[in-house]
Backbone as JSON Lines, residues from 0, in Angstrom:
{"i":0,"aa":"X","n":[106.06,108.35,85.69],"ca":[105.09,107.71,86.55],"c":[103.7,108.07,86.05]}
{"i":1,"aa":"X","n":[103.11,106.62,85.9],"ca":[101.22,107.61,85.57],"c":[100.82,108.02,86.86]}
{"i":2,"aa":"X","n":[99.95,109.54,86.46],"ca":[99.08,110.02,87.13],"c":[98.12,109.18,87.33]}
{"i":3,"aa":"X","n":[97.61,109.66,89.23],"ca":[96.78,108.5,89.74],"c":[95.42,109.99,89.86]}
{"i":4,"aa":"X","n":[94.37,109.84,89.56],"ca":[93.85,110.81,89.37],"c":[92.19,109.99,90.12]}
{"i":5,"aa":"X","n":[91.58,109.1,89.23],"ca":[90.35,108.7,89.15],"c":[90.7,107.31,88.95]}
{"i":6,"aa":"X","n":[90.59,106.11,89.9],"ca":[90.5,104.61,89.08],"c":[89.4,103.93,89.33]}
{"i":7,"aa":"X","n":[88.84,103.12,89.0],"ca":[87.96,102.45,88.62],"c":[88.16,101.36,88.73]}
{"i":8,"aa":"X","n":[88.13,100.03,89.31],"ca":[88.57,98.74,89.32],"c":[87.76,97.95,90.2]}
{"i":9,"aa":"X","n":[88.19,96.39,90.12],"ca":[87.57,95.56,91.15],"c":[88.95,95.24,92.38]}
{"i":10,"aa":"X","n":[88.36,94.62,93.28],"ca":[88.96,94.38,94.77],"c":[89.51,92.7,94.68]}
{"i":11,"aa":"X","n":[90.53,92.52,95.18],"ca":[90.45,91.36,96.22],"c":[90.52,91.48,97.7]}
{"i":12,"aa":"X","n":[90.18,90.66,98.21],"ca":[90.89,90.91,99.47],"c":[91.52,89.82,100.55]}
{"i":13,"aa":"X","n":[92.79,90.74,100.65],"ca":[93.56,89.72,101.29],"c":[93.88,90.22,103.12]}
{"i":14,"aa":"X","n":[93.1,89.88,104.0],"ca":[92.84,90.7,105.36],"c":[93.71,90.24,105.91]}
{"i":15,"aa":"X","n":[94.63,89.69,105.93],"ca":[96.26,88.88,106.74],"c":[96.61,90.37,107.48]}
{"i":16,"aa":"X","n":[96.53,90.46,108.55],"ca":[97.45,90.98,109.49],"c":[99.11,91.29,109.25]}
{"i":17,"aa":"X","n":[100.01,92.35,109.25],"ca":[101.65,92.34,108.96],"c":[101.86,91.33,107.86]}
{"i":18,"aa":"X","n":[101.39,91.73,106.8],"ca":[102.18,90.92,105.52],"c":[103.44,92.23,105.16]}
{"i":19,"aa":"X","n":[104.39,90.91,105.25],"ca":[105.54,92.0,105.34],"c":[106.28,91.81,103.94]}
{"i":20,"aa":"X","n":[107.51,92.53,103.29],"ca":[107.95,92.56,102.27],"c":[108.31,91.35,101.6]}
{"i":21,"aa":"X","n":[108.57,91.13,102.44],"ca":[109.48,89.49,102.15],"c":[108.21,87.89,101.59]}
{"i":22,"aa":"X","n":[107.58,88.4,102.61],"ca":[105.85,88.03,101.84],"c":[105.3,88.08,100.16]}
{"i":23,"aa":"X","n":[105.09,90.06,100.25],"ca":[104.6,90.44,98.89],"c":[106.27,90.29,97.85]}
{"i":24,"aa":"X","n":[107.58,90.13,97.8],"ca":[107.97,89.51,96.79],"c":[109.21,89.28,97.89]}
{"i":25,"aa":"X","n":[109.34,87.41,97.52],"ca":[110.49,86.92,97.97],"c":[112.29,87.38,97.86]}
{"i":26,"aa":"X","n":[112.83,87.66,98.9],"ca":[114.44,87.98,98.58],"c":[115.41,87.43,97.24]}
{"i":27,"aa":"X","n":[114.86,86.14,97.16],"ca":[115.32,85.05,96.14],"c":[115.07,85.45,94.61]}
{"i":28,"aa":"X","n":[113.89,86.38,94.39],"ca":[113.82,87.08,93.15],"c":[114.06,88.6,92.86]}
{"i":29,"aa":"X","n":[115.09,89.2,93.78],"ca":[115.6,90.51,93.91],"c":[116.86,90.8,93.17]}
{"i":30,"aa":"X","n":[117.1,89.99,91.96],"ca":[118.07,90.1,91.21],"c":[117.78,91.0,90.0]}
{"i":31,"aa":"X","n":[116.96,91.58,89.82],"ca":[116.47,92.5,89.06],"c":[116.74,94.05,88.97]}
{"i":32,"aa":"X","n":[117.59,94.65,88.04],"ca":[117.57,96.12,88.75],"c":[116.43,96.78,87.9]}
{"i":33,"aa":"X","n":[115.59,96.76,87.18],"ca":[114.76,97.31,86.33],"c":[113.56,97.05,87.14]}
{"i":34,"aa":"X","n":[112.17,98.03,86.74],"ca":[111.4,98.04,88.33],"c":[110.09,96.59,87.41]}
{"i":35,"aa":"X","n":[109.96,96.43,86.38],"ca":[109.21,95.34,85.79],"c":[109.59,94.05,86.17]}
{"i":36,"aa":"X","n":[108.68,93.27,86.06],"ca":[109.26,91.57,85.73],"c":[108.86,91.11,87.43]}
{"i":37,"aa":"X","n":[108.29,91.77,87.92],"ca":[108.5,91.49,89.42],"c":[106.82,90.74,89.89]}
{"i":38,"aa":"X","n":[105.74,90.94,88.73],"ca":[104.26,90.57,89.12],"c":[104.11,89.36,89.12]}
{"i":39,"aa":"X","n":[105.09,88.61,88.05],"ca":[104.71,87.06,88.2],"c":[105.16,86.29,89.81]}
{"i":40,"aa":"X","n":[106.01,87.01,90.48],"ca":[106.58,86.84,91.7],"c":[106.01,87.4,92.99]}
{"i":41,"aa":"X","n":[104.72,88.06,92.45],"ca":[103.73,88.58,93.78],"c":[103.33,87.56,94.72]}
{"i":42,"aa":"X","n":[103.65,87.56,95.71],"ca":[103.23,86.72,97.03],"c":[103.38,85.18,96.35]}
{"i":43,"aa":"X","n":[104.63,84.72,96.07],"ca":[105.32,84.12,95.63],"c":[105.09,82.77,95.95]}
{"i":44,"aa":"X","n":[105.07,82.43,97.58],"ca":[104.93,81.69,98.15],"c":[103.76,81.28,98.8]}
{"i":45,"aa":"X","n":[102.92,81.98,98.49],"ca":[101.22,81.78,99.18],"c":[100.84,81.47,97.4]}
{"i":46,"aa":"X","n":[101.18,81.92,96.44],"ca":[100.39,81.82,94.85],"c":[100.9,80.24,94.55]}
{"i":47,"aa":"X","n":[101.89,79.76,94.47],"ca":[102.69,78.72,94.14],"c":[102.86,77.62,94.82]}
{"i":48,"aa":"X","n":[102.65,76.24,94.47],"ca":[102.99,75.03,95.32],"c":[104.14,75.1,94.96]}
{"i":49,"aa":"X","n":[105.03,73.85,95.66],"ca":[106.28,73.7,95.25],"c":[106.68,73.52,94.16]}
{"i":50,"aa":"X","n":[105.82,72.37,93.64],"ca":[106.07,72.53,91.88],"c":[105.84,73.98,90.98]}
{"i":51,"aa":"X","n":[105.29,74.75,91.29],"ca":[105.38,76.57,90.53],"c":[103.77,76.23,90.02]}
{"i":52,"aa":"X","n":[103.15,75.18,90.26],"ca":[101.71,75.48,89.41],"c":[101.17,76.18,90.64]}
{"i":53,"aa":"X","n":[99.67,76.98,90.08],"ca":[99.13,78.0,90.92],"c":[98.47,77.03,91.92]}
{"i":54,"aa":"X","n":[98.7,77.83,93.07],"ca":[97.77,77.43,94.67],"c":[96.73,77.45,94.99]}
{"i":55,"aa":"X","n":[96.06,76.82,94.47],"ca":[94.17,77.07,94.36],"c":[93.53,77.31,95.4]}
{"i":56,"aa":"X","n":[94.1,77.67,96.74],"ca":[93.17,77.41,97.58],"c":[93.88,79.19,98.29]}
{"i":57,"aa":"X","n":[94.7,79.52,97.17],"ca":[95.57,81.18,97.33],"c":[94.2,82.29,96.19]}
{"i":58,"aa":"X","n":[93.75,83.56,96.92],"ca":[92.59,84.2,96.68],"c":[93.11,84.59,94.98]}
{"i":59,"aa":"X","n":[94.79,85.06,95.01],"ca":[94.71,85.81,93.72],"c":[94.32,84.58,92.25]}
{"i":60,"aa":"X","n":[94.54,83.22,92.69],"ca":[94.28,82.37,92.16],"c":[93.35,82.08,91.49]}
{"i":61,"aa":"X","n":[91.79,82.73,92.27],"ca":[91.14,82.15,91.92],"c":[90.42,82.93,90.94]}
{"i":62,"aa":"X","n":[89.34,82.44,90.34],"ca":[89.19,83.22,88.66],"c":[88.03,84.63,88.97]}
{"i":63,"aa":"X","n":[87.18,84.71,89.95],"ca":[86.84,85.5,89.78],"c":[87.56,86.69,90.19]}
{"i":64,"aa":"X","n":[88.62,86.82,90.71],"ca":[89.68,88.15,91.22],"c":[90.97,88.1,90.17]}
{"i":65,"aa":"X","n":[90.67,87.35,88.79],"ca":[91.86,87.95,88.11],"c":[91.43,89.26,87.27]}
{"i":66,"aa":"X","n":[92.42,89.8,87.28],"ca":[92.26,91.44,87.05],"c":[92.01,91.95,87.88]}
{"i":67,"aa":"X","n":[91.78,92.1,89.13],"ca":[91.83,93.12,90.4],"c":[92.74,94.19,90.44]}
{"i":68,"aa":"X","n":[92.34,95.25,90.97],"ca":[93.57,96.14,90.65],"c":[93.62,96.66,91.73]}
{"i":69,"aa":"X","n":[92.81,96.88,92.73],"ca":[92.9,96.95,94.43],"c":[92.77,96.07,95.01]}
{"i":70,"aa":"X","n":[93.65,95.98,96.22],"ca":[94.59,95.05,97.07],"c":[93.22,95.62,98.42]}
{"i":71,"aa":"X","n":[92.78,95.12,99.1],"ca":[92.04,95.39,100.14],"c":[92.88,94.8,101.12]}
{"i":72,"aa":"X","n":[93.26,95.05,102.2],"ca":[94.32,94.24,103.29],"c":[94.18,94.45,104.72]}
{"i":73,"aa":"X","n":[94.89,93.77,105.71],"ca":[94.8,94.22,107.21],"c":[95.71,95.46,107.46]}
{"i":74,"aa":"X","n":[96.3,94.94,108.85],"ca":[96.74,96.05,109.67],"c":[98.38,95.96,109.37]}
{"i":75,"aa":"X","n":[99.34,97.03,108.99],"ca":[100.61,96.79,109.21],"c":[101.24,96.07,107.16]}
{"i":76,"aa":"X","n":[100.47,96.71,107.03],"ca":[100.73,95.95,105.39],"c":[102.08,97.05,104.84]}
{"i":77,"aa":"X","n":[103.09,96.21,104.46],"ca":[104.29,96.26,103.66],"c":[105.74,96.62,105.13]}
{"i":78,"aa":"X","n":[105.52,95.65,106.15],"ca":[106.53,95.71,106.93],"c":[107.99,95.1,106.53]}
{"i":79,"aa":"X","n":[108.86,95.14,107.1],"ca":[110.02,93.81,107.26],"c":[110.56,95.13,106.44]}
{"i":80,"aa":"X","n":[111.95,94.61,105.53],"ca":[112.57,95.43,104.84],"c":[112.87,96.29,103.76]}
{"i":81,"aa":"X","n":[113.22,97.42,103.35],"ca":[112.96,98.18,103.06],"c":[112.79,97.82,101.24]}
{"i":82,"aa":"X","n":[112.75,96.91,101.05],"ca":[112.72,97.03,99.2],"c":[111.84,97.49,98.53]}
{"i":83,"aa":"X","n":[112.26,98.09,97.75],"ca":[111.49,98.99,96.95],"c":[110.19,97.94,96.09]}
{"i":84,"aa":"X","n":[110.86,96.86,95.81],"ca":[110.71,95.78,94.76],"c":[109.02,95.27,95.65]}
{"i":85,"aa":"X","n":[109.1,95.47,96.51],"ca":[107.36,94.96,96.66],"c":[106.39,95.97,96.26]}
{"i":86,"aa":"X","n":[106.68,97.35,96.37],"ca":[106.13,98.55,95.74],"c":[105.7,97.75,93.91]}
{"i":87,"aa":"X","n":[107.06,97.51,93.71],"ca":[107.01,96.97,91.8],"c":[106.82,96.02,91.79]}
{"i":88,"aa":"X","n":[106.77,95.41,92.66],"ca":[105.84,93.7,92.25],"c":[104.34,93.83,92.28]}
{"i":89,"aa":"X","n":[103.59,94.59,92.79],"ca":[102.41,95.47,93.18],"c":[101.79,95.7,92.18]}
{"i":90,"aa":"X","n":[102.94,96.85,91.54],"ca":[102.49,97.6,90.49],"c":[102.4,96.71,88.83]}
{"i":91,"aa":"X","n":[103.35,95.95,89.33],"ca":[103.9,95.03,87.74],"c":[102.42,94.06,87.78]}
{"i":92,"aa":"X","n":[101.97,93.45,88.92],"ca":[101.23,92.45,89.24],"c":[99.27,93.11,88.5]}
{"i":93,"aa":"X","n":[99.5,94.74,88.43],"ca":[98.2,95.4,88.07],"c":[97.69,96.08,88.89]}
{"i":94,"aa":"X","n":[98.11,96.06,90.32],"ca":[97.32,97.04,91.34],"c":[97.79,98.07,91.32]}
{"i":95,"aa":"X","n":[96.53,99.32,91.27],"ca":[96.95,100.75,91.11],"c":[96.89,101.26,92.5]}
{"i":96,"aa":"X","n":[95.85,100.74,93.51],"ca":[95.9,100.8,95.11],"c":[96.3,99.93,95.78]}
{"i":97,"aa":"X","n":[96.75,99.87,97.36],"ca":[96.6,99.12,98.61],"c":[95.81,99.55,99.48]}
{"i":98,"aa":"X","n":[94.74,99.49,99.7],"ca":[93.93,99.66,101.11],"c":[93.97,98.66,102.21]}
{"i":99,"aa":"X","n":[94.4,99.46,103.17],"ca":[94.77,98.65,104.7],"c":[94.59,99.5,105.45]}
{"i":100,"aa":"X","n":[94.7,98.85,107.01],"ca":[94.57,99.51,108.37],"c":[96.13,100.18,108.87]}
{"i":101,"aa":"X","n":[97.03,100.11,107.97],"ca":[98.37,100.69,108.22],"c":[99.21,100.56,107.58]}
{"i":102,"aa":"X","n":[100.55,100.9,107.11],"ca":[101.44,100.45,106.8],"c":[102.64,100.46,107.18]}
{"i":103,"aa":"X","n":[103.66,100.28,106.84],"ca":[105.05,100.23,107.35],"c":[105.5,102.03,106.8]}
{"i":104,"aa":"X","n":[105.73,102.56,107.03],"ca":[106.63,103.76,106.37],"c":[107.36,103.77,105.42]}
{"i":105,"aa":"X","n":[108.69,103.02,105.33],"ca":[108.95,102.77,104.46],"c":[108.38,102.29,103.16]}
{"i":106,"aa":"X","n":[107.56,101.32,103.57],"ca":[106.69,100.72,102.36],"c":[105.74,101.81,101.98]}
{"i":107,"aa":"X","n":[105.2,102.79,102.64],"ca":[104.29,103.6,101.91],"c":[105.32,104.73,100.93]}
{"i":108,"aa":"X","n":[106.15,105.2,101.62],"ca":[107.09,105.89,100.89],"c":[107.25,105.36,99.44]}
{"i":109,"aa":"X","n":[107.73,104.2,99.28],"ca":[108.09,103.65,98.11],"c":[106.93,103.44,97.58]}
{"i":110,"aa":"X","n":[105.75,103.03,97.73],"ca":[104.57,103.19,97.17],"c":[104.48,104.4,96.39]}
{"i":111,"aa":"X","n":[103.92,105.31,96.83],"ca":[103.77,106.48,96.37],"c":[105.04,106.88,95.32]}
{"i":112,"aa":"X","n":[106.17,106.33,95.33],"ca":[107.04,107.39,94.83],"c":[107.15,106.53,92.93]}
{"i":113,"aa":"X","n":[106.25,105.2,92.94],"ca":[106.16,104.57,92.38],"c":[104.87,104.5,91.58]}
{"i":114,"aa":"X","n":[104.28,105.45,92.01],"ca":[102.31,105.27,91.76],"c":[101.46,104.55,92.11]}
{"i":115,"aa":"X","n":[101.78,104.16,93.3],"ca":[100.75,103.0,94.07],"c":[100.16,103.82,94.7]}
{"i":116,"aa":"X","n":[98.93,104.19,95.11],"ca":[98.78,104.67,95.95],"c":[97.82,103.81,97.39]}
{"i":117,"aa":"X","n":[98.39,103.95,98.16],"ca":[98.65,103.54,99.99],"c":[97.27,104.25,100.34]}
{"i":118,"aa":"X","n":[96.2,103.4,101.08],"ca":[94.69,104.47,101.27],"c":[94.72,103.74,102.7]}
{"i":119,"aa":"X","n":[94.68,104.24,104.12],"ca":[94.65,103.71,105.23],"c":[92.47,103.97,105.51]}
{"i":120,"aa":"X","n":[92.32,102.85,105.65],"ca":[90.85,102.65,106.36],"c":[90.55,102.49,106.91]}
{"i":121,"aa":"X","n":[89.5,102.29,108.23],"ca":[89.66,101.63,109.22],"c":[88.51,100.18,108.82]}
{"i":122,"aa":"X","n":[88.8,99.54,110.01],"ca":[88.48,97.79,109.62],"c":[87.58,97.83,108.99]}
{"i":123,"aa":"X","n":[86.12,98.34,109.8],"ca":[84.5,98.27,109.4],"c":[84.45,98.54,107.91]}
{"i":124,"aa":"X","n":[85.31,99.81,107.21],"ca":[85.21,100.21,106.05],"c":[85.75,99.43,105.33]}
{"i":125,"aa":"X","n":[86.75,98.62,105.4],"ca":[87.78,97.54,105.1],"c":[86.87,96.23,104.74]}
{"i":126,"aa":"X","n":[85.91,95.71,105.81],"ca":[85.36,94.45,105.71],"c":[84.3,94.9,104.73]}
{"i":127,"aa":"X","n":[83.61,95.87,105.02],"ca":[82.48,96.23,103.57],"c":[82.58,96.41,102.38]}
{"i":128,"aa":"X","n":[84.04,96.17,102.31],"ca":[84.46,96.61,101.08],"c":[85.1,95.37,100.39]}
{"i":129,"aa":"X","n":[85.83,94.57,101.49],"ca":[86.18,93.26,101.26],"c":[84.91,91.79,100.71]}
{"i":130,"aa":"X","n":[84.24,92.46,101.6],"ca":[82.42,91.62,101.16],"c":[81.93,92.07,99.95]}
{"i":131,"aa":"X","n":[82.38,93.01,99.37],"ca":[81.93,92.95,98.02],"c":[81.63,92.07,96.95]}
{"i":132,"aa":"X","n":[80.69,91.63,96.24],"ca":[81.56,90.52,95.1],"c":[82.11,91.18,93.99]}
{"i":133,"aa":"X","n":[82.81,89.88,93.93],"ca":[84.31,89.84,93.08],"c":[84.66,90.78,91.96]}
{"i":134,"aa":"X","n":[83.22,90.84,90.85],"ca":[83.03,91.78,89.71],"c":[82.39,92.69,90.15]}
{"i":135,"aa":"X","n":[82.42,93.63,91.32],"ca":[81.44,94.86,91.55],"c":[82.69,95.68,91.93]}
{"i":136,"aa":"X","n":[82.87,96.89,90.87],"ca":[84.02,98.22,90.68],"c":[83.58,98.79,92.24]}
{"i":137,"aa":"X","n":[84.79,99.47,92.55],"ca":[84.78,100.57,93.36],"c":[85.38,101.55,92.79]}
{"i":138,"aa":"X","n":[85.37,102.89,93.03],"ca":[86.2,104.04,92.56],"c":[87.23,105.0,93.48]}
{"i":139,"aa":"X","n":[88.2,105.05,93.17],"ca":[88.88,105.59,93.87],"c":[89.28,106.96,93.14]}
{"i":140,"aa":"X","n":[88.83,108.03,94.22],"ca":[88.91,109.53,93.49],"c":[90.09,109.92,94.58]}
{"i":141,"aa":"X","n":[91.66,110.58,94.05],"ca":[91.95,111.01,94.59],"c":[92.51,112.15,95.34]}
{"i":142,"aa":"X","n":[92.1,113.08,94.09],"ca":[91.53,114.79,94.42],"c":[90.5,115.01,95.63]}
{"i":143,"aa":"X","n":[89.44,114.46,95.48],"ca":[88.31,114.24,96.64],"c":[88.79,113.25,97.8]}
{"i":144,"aa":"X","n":[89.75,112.23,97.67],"ca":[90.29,111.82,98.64],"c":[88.95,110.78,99.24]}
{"i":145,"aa":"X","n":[88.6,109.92,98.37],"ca":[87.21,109.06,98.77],"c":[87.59,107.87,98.08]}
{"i":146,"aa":"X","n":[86.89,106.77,98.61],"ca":[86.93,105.65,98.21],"c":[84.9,104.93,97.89]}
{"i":147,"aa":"X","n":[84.55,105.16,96.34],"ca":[83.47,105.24,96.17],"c":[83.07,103.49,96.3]}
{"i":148,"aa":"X","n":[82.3,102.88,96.56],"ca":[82.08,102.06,96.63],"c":[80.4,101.92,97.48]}
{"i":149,"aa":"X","n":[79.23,100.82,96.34],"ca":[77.95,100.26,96.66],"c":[77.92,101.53,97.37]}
{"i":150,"aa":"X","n":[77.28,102.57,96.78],"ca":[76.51,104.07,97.46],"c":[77.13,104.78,98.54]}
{"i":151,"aa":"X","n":[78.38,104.68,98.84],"ca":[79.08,104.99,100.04],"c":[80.39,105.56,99.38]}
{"i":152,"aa":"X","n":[80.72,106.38,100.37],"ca":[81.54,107.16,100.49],"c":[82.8,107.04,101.25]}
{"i":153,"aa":"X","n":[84.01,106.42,101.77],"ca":[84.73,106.31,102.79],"c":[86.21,107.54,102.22]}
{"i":154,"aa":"X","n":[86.29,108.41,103.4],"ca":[87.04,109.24,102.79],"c":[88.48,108.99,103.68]}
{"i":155,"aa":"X","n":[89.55,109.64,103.11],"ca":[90.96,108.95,103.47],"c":[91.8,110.28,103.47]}
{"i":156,"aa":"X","n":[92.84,110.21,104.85],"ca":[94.06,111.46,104.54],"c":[95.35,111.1,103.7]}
{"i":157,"aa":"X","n":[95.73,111.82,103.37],"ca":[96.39,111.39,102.36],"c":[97.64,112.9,102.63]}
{"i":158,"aa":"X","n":[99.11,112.81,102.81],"ca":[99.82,113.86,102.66],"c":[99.41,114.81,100.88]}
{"i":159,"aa":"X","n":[99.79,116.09,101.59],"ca":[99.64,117.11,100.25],"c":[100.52,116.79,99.01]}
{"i":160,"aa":"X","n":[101.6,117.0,99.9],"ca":[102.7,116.9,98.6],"c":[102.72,115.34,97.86]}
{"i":161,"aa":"X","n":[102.84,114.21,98.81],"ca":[102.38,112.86,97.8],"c":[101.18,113.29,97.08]}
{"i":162,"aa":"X","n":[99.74,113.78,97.17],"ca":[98.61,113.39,96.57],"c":[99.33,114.37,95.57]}
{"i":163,"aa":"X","n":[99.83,115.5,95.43],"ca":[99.98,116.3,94.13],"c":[101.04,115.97,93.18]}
{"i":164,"aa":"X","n":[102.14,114.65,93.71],"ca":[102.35,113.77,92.85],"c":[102.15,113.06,92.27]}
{"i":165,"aa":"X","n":[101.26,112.36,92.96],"ca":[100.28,111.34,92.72],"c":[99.55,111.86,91.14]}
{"i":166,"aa":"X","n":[98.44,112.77,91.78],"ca":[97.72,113.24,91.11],"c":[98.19,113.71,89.41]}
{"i":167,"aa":"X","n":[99.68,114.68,90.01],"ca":[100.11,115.11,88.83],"c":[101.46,113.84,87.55]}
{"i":168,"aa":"X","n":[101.31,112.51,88.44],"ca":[102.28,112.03,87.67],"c":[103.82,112.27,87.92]}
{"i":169,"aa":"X","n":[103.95,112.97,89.32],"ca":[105.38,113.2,89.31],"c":[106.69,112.44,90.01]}
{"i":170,"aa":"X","n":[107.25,111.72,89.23],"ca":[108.5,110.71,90.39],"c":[109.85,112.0,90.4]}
{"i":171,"aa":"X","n":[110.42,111.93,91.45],"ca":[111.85,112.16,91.65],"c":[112.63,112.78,90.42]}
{"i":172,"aa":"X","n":[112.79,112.45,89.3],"ca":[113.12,112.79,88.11],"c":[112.31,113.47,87.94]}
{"i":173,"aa":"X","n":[111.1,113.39,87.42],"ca":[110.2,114.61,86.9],"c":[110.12,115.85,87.24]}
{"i":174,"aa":"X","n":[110.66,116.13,88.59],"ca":[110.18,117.22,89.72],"c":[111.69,117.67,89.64]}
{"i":175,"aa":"X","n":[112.94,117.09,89.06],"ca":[114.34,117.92,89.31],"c":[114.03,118.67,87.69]}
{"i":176,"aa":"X","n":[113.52,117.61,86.74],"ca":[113.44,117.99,85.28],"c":[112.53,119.3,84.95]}
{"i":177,"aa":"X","n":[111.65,119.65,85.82],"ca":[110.89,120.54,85.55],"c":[111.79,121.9,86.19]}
{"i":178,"aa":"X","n":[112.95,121.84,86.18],"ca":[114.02,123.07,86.9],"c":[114.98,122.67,85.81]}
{"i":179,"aa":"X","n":[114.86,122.26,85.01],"ca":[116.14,121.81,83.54],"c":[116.47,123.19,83.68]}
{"i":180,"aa":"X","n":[115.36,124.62,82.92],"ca":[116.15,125.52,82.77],"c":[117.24,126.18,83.44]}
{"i":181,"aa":"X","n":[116.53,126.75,84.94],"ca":[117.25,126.76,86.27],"c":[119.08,125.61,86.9]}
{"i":182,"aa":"X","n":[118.49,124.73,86.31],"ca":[119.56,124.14,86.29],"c":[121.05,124.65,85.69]}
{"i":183,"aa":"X","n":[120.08,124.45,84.12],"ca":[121.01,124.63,83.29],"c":[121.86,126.3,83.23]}
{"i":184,"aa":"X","n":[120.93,127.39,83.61],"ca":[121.82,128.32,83.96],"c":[122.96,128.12,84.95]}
{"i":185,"aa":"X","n":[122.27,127.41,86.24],"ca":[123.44,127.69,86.9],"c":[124.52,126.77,86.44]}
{"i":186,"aa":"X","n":[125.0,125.83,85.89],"ca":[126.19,125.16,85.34],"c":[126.7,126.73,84.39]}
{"i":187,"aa":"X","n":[125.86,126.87,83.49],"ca":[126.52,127.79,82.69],"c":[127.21,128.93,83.77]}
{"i":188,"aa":"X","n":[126.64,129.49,84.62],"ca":[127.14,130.4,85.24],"c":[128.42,130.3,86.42]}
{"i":189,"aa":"X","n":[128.39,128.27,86.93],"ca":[129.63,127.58,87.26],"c":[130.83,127.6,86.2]}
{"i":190,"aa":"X","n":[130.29,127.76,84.94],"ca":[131.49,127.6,83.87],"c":[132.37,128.81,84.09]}
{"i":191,"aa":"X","n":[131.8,129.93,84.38],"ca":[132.11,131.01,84.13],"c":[133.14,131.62,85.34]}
{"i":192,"aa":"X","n":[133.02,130.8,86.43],"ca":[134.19,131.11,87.71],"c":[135.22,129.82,87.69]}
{"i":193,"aa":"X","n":[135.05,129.29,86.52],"ca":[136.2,128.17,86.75],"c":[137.18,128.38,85.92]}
């Protein structure tokens, strides 16, 4: 997993109220077990007319928000069911954050365990940030736990143990692998009573 340390990027923003999983990537493209391949399928059905050409009148569409890499959003963002796959449609799609007024649990879980990192704001900080234009960076520090943006400061809680994964780059694997040695004694020392 990359370490989420310092990013630097531009915003879109999409302020929809409960955009739920099924939203950020459709059930119909969950045939995938590998966590890539999932960005061209971001909000699937708001990006796409029926014919598959892009939805022009859909924000990620439009040209000044390509390359965005923070998601600015409402209240209740990544509800409905539990797939991991909107976490990696997220991530595949280029966004290194989600900033919203909430999220689902589940969906933040899988965020984080993926390198997204989940920043809860409240609205006022949300809409000032959403009013930005299109090419003006914000910074997201997340040692300091701030969201830098036009001379301001908005600061965010964030659990310990996620931010020091976060921070340090560590998924699930990484964190059993760093006990290889430990491990590996004790098998050797299972060999030895069998």
């Amino acid at each position: 997993m990359e370490a989420f340390t310092q990013h630097t990027g531009t915003t879109v923003p999409l302020m929809n109220d409960n955009i739920d999983t099924d939203q950020i990537i459709p059930k119909s493209f969950l045939k995938r077990i590998e966590k890539t391949g999932f960005g061209e399928f971001l909000f699937d059905e708001w990006r796409y007319l029926p014919d598959r050409t892009p939805n022009p009148e859909f924000i990620l569409n439009e040209p000044q928000y390509q390359g965005a890499t923070i998601l600015i959003s409402g209240d209740n963002f990544g509800s409905g069911s539990s797939r991991e796959h909107a976490a990696w449609a997220l991530d595949d799609y280029g966004f290194r954050a989600v900033i919203a007024g909430s999220f689902s649990d589940i969906f933040y879980m899988n965020a984080t365990k993926n390198g997204l990192l989940p920043i809860v704001l409240p609205l006022a900080a949300r809409q000032k940030l959403a009013a930005l234009p299109a090419a003006q960076t914000i910074t997201i520090d997340l040692p300091k736990q701030q969201v830098l943006a036009d001379g301001e400061a908005y600061s965010f809680d964030i659990d310990g143990t996620w931010k020091h994964k976060l921070v340090n780059g560590l998924d699930d694997i990484a964190i059993t692998l760093a006990y290889e040695k430990e491990i590996g004694e004790y098998e050797s020392r299972e060999k030895l009573y069998k």
